[in-house]
C-alpha positions in Angstrom: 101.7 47.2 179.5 104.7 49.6 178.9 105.2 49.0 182.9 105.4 45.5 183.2 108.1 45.4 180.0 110.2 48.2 181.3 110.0 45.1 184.9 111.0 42.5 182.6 113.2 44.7 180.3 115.3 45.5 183.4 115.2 41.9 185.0 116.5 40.6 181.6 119.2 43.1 181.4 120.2 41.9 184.8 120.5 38.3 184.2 121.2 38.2 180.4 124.6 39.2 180.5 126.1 35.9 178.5 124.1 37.1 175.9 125.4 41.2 175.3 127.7 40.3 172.8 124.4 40.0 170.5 123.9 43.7 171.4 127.4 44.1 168.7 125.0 44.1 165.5 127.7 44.2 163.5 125.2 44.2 160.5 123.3 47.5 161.6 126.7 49.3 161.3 127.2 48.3 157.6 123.6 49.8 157.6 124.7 53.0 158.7 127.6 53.2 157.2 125.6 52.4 154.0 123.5 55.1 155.1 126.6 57.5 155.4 127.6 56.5 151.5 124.3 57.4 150.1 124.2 61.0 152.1 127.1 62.1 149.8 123.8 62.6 147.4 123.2 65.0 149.4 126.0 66.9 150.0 124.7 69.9 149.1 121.9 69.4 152.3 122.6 70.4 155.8 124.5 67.3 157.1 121.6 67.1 160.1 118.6 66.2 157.2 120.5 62.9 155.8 121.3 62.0 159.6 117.7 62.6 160.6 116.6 60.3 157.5 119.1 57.3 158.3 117.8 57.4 162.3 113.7 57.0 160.8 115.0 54.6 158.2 115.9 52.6 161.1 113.3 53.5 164.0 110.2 53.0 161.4 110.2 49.4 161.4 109.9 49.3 164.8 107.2 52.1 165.4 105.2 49.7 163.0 105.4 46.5 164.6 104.3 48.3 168.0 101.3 50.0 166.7 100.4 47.1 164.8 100.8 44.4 168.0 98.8 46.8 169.7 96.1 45.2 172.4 96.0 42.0 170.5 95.8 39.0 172.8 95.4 41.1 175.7 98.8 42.9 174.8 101.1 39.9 175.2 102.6 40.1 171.6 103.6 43.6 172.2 105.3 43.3 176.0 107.0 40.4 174.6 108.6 42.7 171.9 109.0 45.4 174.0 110.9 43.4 176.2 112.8 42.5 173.1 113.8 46.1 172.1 114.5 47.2 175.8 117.3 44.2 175.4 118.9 45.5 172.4 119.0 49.4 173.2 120.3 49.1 177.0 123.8 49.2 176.9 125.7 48.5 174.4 127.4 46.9 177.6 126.1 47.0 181.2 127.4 49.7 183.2 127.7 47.8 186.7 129.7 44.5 184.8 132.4 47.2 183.4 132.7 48.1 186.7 133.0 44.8 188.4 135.5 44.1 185.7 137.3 47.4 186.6 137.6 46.9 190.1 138.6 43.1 190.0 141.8 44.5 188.1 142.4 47.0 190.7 142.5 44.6 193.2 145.0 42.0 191.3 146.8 45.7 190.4 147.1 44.3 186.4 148.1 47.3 184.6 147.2 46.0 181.1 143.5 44.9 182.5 143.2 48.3 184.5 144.0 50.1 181.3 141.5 48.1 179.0 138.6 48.0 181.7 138.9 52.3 182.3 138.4 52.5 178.8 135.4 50.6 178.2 133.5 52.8 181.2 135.2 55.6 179.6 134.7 54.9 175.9 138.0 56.6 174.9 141.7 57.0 176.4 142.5 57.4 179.8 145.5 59.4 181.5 148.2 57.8 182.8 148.2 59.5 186.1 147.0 57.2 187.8 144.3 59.4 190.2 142.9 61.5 187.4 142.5 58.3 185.6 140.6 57.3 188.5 138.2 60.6 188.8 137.8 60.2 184.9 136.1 56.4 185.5 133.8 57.5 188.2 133.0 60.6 185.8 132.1 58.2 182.9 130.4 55.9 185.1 127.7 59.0 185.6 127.6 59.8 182.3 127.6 56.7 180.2 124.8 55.6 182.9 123.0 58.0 181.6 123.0 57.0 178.2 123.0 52.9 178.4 120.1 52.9 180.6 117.8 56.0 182.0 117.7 58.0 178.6 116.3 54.5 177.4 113.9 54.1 180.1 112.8 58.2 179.9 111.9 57.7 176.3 110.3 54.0 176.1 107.7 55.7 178.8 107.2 58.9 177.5 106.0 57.6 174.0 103.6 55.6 175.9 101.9 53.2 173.1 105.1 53.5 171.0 107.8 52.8 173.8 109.5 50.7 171.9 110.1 53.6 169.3 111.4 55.7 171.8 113.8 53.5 173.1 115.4 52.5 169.7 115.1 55.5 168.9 117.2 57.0 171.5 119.8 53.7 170.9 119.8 54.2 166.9 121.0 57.7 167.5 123.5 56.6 169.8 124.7 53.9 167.1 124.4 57.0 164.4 127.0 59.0 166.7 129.6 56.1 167.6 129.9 54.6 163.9 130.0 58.5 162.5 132.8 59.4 165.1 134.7 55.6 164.2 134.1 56.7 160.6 136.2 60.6 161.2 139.1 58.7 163.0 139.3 56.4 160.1 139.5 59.3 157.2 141.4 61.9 159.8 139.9 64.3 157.6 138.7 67.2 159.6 137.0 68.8 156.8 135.2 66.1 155.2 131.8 65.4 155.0 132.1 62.3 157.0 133.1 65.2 159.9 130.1 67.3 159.1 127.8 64.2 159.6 129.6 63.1 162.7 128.8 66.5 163.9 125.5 66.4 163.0 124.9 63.1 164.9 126.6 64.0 167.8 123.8 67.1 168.1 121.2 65.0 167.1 121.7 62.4 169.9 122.6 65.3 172.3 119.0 66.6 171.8 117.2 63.4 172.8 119.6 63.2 175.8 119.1 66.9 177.5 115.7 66.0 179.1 117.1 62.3 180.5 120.6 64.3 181.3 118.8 66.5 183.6 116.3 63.6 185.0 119.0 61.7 185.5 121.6 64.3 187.4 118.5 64.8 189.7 118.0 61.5 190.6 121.9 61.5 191.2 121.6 64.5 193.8 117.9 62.7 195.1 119.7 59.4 195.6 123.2 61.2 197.1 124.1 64.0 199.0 121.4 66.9 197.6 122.8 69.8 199.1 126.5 69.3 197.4 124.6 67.9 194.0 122.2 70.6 193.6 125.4 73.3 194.2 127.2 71.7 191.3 124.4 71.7 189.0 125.2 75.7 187.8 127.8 75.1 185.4 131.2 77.0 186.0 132.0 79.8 183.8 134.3 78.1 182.0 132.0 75.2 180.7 128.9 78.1 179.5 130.6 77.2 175.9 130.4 73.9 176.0 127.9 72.7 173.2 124.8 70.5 173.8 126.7 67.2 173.9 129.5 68.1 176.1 126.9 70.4 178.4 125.3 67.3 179.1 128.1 65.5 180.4 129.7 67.6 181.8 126.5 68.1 184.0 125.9 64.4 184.7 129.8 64.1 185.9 129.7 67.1 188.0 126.4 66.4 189.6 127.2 62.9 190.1 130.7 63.0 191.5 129.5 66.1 193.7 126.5 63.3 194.9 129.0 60.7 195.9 130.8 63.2 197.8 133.4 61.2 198.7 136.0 61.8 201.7 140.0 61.2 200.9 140.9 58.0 203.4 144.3 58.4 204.7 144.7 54.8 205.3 144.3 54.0 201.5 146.2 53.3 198.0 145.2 54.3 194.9 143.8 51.0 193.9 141.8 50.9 197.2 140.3 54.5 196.2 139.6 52.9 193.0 137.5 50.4 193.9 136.0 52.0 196.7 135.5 55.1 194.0 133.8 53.3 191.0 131.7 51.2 193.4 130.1 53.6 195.3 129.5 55.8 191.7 127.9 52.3 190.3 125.5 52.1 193.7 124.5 55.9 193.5 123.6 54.6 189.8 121.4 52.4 191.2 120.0 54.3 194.0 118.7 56.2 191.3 117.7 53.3 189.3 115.1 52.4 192.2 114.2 56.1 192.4 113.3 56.3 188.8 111.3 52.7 189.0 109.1 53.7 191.9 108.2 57.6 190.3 107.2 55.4 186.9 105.4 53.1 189.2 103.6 55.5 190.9 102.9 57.4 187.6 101.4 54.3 186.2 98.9 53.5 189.1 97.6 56.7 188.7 97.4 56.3 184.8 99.8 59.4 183.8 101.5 56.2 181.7 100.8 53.3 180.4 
């Protein structure tokens, strides 16, 4: 069952773009941040134990409804809302329509739009040099891939009965991190306790993304060019003291650029190696899309998932 909603899951999130504004749920950050108010009881706690409780707060409801749609009606309830959780922890956004978006302001060469597309792949500022800002999107594209789409598939199929758990799992963690970091730039207060929890969700969520990290960077160098992939994997000296989070992303952007292996055209502009940058990161993304789908499928016929 888990295999035929991860199909629809992914065919949905391929045709229902009109509808990822619904993905905003503007009411499940007043949630957290509710969440975040009540955690000052227990400020005396480790700031990991009140993030930990505020993700199963949110995760529970789900694990119930799965296990209790279970094989009723031949398991129809529960692909349908499996389908429905797959839709609302993909993205927030998807990864290949910020890159179409990118690269049709490269090619008009609108500075405002380049500027405001780059930083929704990138999540954050970009340079203003013009070729790093470049490198930095195709970067992101690796990384972000990472965690709008496979880290969501790796869990929904590892917890097998409970996929959907997994996947919102993975996404409420993700939620957990962004409105705890929004919350610190709001206070500028590096001390505070909103800090200690925003640190605390940032390891928590980099936990559940070091096994898809890796998954994912090796379907980068599967789906690329191996050789150049599999010599960036060892991490440069200077990146050993990186923590969990950044280890992980640093990994997926070295990996995946070192995959794409792309060749410097003399006959090109910067916009041209824009565009001709962030579309081949977004079809290497895809590559290993279909490389991950056909591993699960083959798991699934011979019944190592569900």
């Amino acid at each position: 069952m888990n295999f035929i909603a991860l199909l629809l899951g992914l065919i949905v999130e391929r045709l229902a773009t009109r509808f990822f504004h619904l993905r905003r749920l503007p009411w499940l950050e007043s949630l957290i941040d509710s969440g975040f108010r009540q955690s000052q009881k227990l400020a005396t706690w480790p700031a990991l134990v009140p993030v930990i409780l505020l993700a199963l707060v949110l995760v529970l409801p789900v694990a119930a409804i799965a296990w209790l749609l279970g094989d009723s009606l031949a398991g129809l309830p529960y692909v349908a809302f499996a389908v429905f959780v797959l839709f609302f922890s993909f993205g927030p956004k998807d990864i290949g329509e910020d890159v179409d978006e990118y690269c049709s302001a490269l090619e008009v060469g609108d500075k405002d739009r380049i500027d405001e597309t780059a930083q929704a792949i990138v999540e954050g500022r970009v340079p203003e040099d013009q070729l790093q800002c470049i490198r930095e999107v195709e970067q992101a594209v690796f990384v972000h891939a990472n965690n709008r789409l496979f880290a969501v598939i790796f869990w929904f199929v590892v917890l097998g009965p409970l996929g959907p758990l997994g996947a919102w799992a993975y996404r409420t963690t993700d939620l957990i991190r962004r409105r705890a970091v929004a919350t610190v730039q709001e206070t500028d207060d590096p001390d505070s306790t909103a800090a200690l929890l925003r640190d605390a969700a940032i390891l928590l969520h980099g936990w559940l993304a070091w096994i898809p990290a890796r998954l994912t960077a090796l379907g980068y160098a599967a789906a690329g060019h191996f050789d150049a992939a599999l010599g960036a994997w060892r991490a440069p000296s200077e990146q050993l003291q990186a923590n969990l989070p950044e280890y992980n992303e640093n990994l997926l952007a070295r990996v995946g650029v070192a995959a794409l292996a792309l060749q410097d055209e003399d006959d090109e502009d910067l916009m041209q190696r824009g565009v001709r940058g962030a579309t081949a990161a977004n079809q290497l993304v895809f590559r290993s899309l279909i490389i991950w789908f056909v591993i699960i499928s083959a798991m699934t016929l011979y019944g190592w998932t569900q």
